[in-house]
mmCIF file as gemmi writes it, N, C-alpha and C atoms, coordinates in Angstrom:
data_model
loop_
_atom_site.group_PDB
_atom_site.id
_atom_site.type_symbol
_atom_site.label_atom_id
_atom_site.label_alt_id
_atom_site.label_comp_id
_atom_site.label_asym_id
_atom_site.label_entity_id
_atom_site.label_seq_id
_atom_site.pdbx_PDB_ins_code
_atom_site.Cartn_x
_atom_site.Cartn_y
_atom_site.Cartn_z
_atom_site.occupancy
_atom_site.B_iso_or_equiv
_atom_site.pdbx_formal_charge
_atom_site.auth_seq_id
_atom_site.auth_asym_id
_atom_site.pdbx_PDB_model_num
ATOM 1 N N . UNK Axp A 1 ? 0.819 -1.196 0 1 0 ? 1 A 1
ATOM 2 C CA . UNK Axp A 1 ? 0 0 0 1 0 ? 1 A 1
ATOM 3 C C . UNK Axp A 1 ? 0.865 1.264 0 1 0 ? 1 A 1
ATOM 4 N N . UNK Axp A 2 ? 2.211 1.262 0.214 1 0 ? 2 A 1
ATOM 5 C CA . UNK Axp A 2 ? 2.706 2.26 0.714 1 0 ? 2 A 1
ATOM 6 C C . UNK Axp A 2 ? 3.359 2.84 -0.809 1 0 ? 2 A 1
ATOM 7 N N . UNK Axp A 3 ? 3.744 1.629 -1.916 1 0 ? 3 A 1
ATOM 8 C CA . UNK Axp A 3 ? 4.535 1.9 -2.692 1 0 ? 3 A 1
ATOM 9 C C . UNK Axp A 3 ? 3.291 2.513 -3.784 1 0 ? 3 A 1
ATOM 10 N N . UNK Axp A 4 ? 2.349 2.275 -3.776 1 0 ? 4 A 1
ATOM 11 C CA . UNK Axp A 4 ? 1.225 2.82 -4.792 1 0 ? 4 A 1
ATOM 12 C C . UNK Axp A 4 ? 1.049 4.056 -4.442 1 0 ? 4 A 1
ATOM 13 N N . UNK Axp A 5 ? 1.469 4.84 -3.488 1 0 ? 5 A 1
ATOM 14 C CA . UNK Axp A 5 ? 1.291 6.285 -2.673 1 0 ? 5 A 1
ATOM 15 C C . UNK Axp A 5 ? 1.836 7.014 -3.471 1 0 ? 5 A 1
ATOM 16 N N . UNK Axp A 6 ? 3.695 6.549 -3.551 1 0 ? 6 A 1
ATOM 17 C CA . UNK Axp A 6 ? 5.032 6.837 -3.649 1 0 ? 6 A 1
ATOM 18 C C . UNK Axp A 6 ? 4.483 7.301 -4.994 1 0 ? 6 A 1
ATOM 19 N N . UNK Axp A 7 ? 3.839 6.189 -5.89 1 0 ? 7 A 1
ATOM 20 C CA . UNK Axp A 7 ? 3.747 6.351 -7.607 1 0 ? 7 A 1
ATOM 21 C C . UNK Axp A 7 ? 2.916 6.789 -7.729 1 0 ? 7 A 1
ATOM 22 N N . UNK Axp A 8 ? 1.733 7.391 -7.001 1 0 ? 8 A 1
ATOM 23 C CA . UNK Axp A 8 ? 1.023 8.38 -7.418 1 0 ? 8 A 1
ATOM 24 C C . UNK Axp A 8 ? 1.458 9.748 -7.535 1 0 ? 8 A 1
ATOM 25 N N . UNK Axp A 9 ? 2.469 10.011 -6.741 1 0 ? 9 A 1
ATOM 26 C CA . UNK Axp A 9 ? 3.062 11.483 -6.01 1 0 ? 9 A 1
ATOM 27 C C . UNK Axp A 9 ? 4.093 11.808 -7.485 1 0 ? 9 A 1
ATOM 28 N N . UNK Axp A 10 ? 5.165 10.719 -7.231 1 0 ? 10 A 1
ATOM 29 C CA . UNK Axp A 10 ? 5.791 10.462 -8.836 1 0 ? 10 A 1
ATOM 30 C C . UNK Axp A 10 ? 5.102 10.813 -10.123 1 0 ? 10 A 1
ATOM 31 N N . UNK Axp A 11 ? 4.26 9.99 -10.34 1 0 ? 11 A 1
ATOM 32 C CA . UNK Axp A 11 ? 3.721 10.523 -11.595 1 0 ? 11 A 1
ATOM 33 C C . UNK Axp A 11 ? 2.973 11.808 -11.789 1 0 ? 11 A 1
ATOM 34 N N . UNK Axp A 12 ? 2.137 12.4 -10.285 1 0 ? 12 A 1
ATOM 35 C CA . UNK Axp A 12 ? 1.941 13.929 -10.09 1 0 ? 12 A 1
ATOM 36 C C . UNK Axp A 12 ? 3.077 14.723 -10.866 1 0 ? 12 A 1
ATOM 37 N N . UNK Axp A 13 ? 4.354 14.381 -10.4 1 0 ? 13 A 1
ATOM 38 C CA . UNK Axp A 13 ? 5.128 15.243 -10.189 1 0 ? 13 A 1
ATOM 39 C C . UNK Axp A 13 ? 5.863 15.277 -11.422 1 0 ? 13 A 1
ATOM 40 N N . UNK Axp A 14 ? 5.983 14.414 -12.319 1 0 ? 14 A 1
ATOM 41 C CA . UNK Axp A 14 ? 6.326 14.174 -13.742 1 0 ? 14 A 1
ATOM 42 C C . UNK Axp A 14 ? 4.98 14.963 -14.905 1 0 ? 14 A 1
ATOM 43 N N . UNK Axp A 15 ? 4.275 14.756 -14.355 1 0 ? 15 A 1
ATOM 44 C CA . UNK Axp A 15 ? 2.979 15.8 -15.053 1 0 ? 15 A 1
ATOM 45 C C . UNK Axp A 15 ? 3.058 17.498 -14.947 1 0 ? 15 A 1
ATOM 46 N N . UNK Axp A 16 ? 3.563 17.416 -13.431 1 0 ? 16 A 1
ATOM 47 C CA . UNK Axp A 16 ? 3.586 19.083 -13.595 1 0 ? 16 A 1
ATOM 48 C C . UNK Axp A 16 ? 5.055 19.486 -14.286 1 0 ? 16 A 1
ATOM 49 N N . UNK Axp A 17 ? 5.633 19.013 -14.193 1 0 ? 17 A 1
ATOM 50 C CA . UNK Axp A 17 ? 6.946 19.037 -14.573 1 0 ? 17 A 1
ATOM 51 C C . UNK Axp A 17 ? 6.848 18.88 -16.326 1 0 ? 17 A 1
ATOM 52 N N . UNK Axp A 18 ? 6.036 18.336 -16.832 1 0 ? 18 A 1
ATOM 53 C CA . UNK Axp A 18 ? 5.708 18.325 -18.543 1 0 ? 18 A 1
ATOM 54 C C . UNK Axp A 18 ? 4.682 19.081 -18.724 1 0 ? 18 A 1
ATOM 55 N N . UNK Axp A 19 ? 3.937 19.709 -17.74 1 0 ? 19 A 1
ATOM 56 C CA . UNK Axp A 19 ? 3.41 20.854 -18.291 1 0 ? 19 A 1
ATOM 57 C C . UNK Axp A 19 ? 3.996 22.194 -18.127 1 0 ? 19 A 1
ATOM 58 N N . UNK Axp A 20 ? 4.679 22.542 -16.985 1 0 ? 20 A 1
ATOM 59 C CA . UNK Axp A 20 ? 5.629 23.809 -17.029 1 0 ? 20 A 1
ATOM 60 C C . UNK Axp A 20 ? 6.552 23.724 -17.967 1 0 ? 20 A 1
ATOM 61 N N . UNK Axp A 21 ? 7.172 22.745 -18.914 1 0 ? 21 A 1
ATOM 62 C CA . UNK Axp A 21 ? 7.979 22.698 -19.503 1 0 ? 21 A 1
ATOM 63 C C . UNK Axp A 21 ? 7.363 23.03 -20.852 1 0 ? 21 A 1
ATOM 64 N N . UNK Axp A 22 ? 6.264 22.123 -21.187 1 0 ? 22 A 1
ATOM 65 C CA . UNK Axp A 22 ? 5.172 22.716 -22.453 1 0 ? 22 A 1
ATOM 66 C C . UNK Axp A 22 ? 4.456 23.925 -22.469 1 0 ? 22 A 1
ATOM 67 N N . UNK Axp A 23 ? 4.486 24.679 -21.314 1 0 ? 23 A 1
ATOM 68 C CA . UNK Axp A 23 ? 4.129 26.482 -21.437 1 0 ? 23 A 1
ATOM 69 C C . UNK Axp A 23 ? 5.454 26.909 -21.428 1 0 ? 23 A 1
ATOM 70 N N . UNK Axp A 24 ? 6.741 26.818 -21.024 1 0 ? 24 A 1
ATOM 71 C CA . UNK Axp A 24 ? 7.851 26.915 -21.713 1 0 ? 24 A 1
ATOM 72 C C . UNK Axp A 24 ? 8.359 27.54 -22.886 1 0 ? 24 A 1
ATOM 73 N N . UNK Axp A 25 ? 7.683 26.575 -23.718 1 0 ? 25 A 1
ATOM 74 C CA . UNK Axp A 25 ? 8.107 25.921 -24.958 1 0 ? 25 A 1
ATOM 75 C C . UNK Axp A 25 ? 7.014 26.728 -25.549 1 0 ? 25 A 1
ATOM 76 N N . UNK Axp A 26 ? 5.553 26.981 -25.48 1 0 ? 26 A 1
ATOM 77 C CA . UNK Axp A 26 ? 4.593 27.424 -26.126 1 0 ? 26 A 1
ATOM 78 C C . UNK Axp A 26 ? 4.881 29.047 -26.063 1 0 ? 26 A 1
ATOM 79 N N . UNK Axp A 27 ? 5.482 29.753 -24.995 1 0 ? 27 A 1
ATOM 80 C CA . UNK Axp A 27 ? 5.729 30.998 -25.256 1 0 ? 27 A 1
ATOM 81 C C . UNK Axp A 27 ? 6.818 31.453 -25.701 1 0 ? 27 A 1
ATOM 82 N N . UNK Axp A 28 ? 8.221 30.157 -25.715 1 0 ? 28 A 1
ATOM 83 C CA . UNK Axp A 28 ? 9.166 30.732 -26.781 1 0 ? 28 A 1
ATOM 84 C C . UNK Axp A 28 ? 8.514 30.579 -28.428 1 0 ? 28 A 1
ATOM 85 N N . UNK Axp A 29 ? 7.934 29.861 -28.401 1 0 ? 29 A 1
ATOM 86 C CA . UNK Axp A 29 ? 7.269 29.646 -29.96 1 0 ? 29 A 1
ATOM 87 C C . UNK Axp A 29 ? 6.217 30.477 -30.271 1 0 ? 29 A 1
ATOM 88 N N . UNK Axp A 30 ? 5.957 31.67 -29.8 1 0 ? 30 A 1
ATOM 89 C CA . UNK Axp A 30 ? 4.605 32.294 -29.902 1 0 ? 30 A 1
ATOM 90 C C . UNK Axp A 30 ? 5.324 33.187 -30.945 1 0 ? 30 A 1
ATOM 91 N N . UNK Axp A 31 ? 4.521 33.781 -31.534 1 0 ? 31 A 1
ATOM 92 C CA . UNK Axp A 31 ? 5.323 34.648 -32.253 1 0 ? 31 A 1
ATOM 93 C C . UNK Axp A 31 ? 5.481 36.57 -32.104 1 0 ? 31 A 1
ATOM 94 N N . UNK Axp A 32 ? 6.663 37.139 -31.634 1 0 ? 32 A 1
ATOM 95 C CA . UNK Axp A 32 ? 6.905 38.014 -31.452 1 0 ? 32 A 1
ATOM 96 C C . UNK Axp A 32 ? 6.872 38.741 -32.422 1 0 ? 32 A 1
ATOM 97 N N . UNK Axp A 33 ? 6.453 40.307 -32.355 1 0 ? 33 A 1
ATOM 98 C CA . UNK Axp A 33 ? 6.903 41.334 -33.612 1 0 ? 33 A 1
ATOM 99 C C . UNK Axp A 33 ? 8.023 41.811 -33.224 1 0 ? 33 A 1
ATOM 100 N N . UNK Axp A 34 ? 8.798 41.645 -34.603 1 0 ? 34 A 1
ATOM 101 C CA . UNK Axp A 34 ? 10.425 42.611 -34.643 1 0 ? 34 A 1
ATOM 102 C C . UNK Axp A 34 ? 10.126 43.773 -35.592 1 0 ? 34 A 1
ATOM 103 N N . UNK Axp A 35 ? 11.139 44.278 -35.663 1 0 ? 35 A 1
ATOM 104 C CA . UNK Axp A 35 ? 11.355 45.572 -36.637 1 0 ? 35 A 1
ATOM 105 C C . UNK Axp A 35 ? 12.013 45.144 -37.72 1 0 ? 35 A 1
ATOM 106 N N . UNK Axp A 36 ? 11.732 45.662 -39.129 1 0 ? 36 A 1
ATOM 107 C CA . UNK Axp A 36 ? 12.753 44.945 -40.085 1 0 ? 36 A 1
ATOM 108 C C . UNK Axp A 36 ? 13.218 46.594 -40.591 1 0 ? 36 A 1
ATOM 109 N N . UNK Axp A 37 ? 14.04 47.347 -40.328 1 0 ? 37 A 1
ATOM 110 C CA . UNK Axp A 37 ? 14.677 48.577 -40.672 1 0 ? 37 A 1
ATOM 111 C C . UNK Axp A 37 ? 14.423 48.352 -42.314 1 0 ? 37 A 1
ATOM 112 N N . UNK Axp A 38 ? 15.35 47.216 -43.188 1 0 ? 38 A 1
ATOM 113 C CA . UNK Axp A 38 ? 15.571 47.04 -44.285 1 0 ? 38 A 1
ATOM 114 C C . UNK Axp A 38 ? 14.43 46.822 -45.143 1 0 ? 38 A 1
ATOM 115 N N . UNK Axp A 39 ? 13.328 46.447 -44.304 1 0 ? 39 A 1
ATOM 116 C CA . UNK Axp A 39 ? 12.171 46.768 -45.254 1 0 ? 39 A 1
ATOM 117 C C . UNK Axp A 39 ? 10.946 47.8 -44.97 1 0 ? 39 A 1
ATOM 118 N N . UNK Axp A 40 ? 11.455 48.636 -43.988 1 0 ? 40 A 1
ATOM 119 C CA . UNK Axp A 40 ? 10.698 50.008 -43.803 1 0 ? 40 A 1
ATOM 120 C C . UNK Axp A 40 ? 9.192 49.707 -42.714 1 0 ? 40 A 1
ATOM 121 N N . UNK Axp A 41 ? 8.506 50.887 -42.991 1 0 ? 41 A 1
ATOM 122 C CA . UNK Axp A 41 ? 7.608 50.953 -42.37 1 0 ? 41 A 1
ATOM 123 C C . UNK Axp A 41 ? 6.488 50.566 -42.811 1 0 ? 41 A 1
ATOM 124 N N . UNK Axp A 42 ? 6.067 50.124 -43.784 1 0 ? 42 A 1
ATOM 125 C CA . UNK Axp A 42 ? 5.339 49.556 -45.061 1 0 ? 42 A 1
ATOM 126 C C . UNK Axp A 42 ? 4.694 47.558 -44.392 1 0 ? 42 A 1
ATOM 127 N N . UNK Axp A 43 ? 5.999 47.088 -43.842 1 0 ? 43 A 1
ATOM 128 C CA . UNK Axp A 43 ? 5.617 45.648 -43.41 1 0 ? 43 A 1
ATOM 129 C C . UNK Axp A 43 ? 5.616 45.503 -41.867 1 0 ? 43 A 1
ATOM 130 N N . UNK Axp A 44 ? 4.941 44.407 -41.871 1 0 ? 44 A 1
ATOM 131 C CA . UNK Axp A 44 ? 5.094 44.201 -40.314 1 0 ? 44 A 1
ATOM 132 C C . UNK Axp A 44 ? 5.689 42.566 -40.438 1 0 ? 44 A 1
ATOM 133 N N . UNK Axp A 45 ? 6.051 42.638 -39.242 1 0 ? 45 A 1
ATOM 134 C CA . UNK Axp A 45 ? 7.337 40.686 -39.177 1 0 ? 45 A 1
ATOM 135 C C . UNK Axp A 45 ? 7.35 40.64 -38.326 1 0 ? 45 A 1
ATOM 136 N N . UNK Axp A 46 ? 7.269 39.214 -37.885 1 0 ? 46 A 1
ATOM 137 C CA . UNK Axp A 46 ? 6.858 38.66 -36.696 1 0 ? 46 A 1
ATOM 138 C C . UNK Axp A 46 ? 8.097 37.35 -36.753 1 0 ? 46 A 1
ATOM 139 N N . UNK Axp A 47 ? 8.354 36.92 -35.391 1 0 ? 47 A 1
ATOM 140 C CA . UNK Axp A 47 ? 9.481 35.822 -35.454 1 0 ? 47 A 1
ATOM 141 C C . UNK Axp A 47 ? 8.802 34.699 -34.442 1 0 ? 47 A 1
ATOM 142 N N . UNK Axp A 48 ? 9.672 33.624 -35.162 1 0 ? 48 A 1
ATOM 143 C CA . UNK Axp A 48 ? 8.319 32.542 -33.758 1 0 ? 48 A 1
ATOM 144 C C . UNK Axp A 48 ? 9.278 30.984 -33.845 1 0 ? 48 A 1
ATOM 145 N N . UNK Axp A 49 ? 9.696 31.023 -32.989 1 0 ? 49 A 1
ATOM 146 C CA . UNK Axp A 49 ? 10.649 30.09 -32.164 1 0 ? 49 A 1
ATOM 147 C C . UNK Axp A 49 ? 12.05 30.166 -32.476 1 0 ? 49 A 1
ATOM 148 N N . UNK Axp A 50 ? 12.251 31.924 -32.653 1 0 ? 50 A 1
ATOM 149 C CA . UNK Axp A 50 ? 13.947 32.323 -33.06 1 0 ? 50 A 1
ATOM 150 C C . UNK Axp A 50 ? 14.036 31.741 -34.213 1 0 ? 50 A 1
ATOM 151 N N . UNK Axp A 51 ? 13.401 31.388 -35.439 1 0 ? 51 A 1
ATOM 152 C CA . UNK Axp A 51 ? 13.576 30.943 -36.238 1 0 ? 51 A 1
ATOM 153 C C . UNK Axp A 51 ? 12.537 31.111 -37.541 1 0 ? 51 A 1
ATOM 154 N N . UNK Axp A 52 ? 11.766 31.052 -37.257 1 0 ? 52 A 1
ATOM 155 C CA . UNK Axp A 52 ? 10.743 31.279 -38.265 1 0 ? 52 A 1
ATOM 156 C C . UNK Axp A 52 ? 10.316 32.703 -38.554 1 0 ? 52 A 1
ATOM 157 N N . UNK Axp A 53 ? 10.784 33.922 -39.696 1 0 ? 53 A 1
ATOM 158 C CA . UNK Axp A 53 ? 10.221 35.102 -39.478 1 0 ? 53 A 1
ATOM 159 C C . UNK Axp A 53 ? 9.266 35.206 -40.992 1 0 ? 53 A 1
ATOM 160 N N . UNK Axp A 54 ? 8.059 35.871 -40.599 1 0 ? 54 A 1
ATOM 161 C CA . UNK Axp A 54 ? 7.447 36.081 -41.842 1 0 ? 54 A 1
ATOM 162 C C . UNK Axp A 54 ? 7.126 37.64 -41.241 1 0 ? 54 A 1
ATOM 163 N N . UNK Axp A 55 ? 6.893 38.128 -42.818 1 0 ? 55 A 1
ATOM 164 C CA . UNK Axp A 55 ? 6.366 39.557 -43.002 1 0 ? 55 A 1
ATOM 165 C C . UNK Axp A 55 ? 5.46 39.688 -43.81 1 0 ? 55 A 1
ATOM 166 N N . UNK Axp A 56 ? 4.484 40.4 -43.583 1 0 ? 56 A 1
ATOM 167 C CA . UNK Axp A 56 ? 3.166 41.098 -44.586 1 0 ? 56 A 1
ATOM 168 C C . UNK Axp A 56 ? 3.397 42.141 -44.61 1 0 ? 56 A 1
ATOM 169 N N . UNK Axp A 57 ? 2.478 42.647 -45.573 1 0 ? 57 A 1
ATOM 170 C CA . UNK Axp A 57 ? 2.597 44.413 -45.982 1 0 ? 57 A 1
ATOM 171 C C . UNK Axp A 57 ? 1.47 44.685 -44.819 1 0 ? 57 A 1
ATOM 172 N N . UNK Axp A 58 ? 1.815 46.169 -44.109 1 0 ? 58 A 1
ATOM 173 C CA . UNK Axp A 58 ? 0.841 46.749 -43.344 1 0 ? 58 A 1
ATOM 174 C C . UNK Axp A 58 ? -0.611 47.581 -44.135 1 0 ? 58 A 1
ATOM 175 N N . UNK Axp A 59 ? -1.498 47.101 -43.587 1 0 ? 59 A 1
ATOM 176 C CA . UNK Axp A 59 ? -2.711 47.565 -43.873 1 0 ? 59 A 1
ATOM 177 C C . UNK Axp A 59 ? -2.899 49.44 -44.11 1 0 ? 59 A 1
């Protein structure tokens, strides 16, 4: 009885531990607006997990 306690607490604790790590991960991947100097004031660009940047023309 004692060891089914132990592995409930364990696996609690492996859950919160993969979800603080997956909000983590979900707000480095969100996507931020940068400035692109080189293409003026005309677009807007956004970057999303330090890696991915896209730009549209501003409305």
């Amino acid at each position: 009885m004692m060891g089914s306690g132990w592995t409930r607490k364990a696996r609690m604790l492996v859950v919160v531990n993969l979800l603080a790590v997956a909000a983590v991960l979900l707000a480095m991947a969100a996507p931020h607006p940068i400035s692109s100097v080189a293409l003026g004031s005309e677009w807007q660009c956004s970057k999303a997990a330090f890696v991915v940047t896209t730009c549209r023309q501003a409305s």
